[in-house]
Residue, then its C-alpha position, 0 to 999 in steps of 0.5 A: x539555540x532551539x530554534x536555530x537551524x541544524x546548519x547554525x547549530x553545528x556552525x555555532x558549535x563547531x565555532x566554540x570548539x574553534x575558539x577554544x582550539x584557538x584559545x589553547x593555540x594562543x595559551x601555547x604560543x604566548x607560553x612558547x614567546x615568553x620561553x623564547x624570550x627568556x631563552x633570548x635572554x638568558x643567551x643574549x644576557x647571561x651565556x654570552x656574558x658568562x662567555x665573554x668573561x670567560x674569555x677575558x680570564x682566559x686572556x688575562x691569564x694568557x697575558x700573565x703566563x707571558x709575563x712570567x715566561x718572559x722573564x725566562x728569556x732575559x737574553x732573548x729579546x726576540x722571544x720577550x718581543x713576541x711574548x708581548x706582541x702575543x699579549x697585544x694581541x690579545x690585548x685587541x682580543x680582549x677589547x672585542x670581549x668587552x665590546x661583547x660583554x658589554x652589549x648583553x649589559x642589562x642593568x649597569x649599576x650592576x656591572x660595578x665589578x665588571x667595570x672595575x676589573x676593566x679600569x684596572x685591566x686597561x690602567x695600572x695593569x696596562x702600566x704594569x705590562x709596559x713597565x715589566x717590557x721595559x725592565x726585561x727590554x733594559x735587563x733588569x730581571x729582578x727588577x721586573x720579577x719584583x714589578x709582577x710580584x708586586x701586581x699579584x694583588x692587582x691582577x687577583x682582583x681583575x680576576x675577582x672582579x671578572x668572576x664576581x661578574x661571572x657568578x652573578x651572570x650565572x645567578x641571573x641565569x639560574x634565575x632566569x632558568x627557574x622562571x622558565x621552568x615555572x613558566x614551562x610548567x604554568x603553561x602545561x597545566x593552563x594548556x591541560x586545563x583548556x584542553x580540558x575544558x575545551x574537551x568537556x564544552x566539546x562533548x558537552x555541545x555534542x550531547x546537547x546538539x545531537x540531543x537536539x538533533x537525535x530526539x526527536x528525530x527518534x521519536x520521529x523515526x519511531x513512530x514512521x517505522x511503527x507506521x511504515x510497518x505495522x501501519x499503526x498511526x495511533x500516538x501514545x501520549x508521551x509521542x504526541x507529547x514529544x511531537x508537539x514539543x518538537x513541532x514548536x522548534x524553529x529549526x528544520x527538524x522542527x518544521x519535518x516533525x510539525x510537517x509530519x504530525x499535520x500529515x498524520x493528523x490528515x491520515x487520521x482524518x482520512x481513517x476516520x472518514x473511511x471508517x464512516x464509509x464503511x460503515x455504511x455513511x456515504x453523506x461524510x463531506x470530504x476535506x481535501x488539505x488543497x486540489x493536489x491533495x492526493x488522499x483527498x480526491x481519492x476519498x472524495x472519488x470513492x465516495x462519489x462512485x460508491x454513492x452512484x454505484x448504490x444509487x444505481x443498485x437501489x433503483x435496480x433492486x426495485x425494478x428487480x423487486x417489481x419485476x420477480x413479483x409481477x413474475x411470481x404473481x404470473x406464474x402463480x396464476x399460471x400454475x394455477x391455471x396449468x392445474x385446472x388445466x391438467x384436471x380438465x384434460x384429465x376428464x377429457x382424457x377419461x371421456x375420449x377413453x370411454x368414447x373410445x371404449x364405445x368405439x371398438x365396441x361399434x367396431x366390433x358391432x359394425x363387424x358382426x353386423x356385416x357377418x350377419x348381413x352375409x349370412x343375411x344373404x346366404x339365408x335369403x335363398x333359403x326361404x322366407x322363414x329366415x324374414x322374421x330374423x332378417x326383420x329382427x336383425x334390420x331392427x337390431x341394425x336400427x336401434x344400432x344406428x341410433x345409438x351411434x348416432x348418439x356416439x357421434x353426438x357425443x363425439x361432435x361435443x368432445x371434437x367442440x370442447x377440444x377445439x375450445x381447449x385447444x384455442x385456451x391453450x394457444x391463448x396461454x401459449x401466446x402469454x408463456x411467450x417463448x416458453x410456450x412453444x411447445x405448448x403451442x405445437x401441441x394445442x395446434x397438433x390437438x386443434x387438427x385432431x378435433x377438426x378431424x374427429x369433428x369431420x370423421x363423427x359428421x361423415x360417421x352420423x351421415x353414414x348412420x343415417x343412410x344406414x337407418x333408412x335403409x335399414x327402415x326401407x327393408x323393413x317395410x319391404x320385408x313387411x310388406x311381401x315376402x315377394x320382395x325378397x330378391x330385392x331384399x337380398x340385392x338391398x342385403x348386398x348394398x347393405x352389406x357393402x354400406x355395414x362394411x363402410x361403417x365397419x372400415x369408417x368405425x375401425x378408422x375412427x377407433x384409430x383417430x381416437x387412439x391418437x387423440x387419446x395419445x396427444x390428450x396424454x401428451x397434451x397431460x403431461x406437459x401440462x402437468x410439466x408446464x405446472x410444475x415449472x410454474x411451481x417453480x417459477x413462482x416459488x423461484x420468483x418469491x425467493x428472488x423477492x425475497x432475495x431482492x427484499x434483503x438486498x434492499x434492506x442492506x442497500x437501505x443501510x447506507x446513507x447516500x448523497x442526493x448529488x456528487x460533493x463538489x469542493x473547489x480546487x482551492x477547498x482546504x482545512x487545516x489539519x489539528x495539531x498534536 
């Protein structure tokens, strides 16, 4: 019965309470036809039988009673006649009584007192009745009074033998009544005892079908709710123990219960694949149930896109690893230089200070120069006695101008090396790309200020050396005459213009160095800016190697396929059983 279907079951078991059901119906119909049957009997046989003799005494003693009270009417004959007429009559009622009495005879060799009273009844009784209406008919009243006394014996044993018929009727009837009641009482107890039975075999088949119904559709919906709620799919022993006795029934909760334990074998499997998934192995071959297995496609997908997504990832971290340190080795590079750089300009930014130094110092020269050839030209009038200062201070002007000339060297040099520095700075500029700039403005704005201050030393040195030589021809003239002193102060004149040039060309200067002092400043700090940014960069660019480094060594972590796994549609296993 285990492996029947729920439906048979409960038809088969529906069908056993049926039969007894039918059984107990049959017990109580057969028990109701046998006491229909002996009631039938006991009222064809017995109470009609007792009610037919009944009525026979009850007629023979009416035909008595008429008997006698006709021999009160001696002298009516009217009245004897229809006292006998009457006893006709039920001499016909009697004759139906018999027919009665004898149509519920079972047994005739039991009837012999019935029979007899009848002979006597329709014979000597008969003859007895004519012989008495004969006497009172012919007045003979003594003569029939003794004619019914002499049939006292006759008619006592009619009446005997009706109720010996009688009691024995009513004997078989008792009897009859008896097994009746037996048979009422045998057929309680055999219908309590089927009910009984058929009760217990019906509780008994419940328990035994729900049981094989119920258990394992507990053990079932145990573990569903444990897994529906919890999300739990671990089987205890006994579970797995149940599911795979269960599963081996033939039935529909058999086939659910083996349906069910393939699927949790499946899930598990799939937890098991993602549990390697997550732990980093992404070579797991993925077994897909059949093409519409739905956790299997969504696995192998998965799998397939995290592989290409950590295939992706690990070339990008390489590139990202090459590229921060090409970056950092650049921007070490560039920081270095920056720093050489910043040194460099801090020379030159101390050089042009001196320059510049030296520059006002010209300036201020320059301007006593042309307060003393003022006073040259003042004293000139005054006599020749002033020639030996004016020699002097022609002489002083001449070792001046040969000092200037040495600044301007110096400047020419300073004017060079800037413009160098500034073609190095347009060249790191042009490698900084976008984040040069500004520096490139700079070194342009600083390549214009050297051309400047190359233009302004050359036109300075060309100025000295006019002024050299003139001061060299005053010289000689005021050596050679004192007559010549007219000329002298005409010569003072130009000179003093000449000095005044130099002193508006030196203070102009001055001022060109200022600025240069100013942009070499600026030039400083954004060398001393783009320095520290490349500091940073570079240490930015090694932590970012780093960075890439670590990430690289998590991405090595996990094993990646080389291609997508391709199952076809048809790809299946079998799950393992519990």
């Amino acid at each position: 019965m285990k492996n029947m279907k729920v439906s048979m079951k409960l038809i088969v078991g529906f069908l056993i309470v049926i039969a007894l059901t039918v059984a107990v119906g049959v017990a109580g119909i057969f028990g109701m036809n046998s006491i229909n049957q002996s009631s039938s009997d006991m009222y064809d046989y017995n109470l009609t039988s007792i009610e037919a003799l009944g009525n026979l005494r009850e007629i023979f003693n009416s035909q008595r009673a008429n008997i006698n009270q006709a021999t009160f009417y001696r002298d009516n004959p009217t009245m004897i006649k229809s006292l006998f007429d009457e006893i006709a009559a039920d001499d016909r009622q009697a004759d139906e009584e018999f027919a009665t009495y004898e149509k519920s005879i079972e047994f005739e060799n039991e009837e012999r007192d019935y029979y007899s009273s009848k002979s006597l009844w329709k014979g000597d009784y008969a003859s007895h009745k004519n012989n008495v209406q004969a006497l009172l008919n012919a007045g003979d009243i003594d003569g029939a009074l003794a004619a019914i006394e002499s049939a006292d014996a006759m008619c006592d044993s009619i009446i005997n033998g009706f109720n010996s018929s009688a009691e024995r009727n009513n004997a078989d009837a008792v009897a009859k009544n008896t097994r009746m009641d037996s048979l009422y009482l045998t057929l309680i107890i055999m219908m309590i005892v089927i009910i009984i039975v058929a009760v217990v075999v019906a509780i008994a088949l419940a328990l035994y079908i729900s049981g094989l119904i119920s258990k394992p559709l507990g053990v079932l919906s145990d573990f569903m709710q444990k897994a529906g709620v919890i999300g739990d799919l671990t089987l205890r022993p006994e579970d797995a123990e149940a599911i795979g006795k269960f599963s081996e029934h033939k039935d529909e909760i058999g086939q659910s219960v083996a349906a069910t334990a393939a699927f949790v074998s499946h899930v598990t499997h799939i937890s098991e694949e993602l549990e390697k998934i997550a732990t980093g192995d992404l070579t797991v071959e993925v077994e897909r149930l059949s093409g519409d297995d739905k956790l299997g496609n969504s696995l192998l997908k998965l799998e397939d896109s995290l592989s290409d997504m950590f295939r992706e990832v690990k070339s990008s971290i390489k590139q990202v690893n090459t590229g921060s340190k090409q970056i950092a080795d650049g921007a070490q590079a560039l920081a270095q230089g920056s720093t050489e750089q910043a040194a460099s300009v801090e020379q030159l930014s101390a050089s042009i200070t001196e320059i510049a130094d030296n520059t006002k110092d010209n300036a201020k020269m320059a301007g006593r120069a042309a307060e003393l050839a003022h006073t040259i030209k003042d004293s000139a009038e005054k006599g020749s006695r002033q020639m030996d200062e004016m020699l002097e201070a022609v002489k002083e002007i001449n070792e001046a101008g040969k000092s200037i000339s040495k600044v301007i060297k110096v400047i020419d040099d300073i004017a060079f090396q800037t413009n160098i520095l500034a073609l190095n700075a347009a060249v790191e500029a042009a490698r900084a790309g976008q984040h040069g700039k500004g520096f490139a403005v700079v070194a342009e704005e600083v390549r214009n200020l050297a051309s400047k201050s190359a233009e302004a030393a050359s036109e300075t040195g060309a100025l000295i050396a006019n002024s050299t030589e003139k001061a060299e021809l005053g010289s000689r003239i005021a050596s050679e005459t004192a007559a010549s002193l007219s000329e002298i102060v005409s010569g003072i004149n130009e000179s003093d213009q000449i000095i005044s040039e130099i002193a508006r060309s030196s203070e102009q200067q001055s001022m060109g160095i200022a600025q240069i002092n100013t942009g070499i400043d600026q030039v400083a700090q954004v060398i001393q800016q783009n320095s520290a940014t490349a500091e940073e960069s570079a240490a930015a660019s090694e932590e970012m190697s780093g960075q890439a480094n670590m990430l690289e060594d998590l991405i090595a972590q996990f094993k990646l396929k080389d291609s997508p796994q391709q199952l076809p549609t048809g790809a299946a296993y079998t799950p393992s059983k519990y």
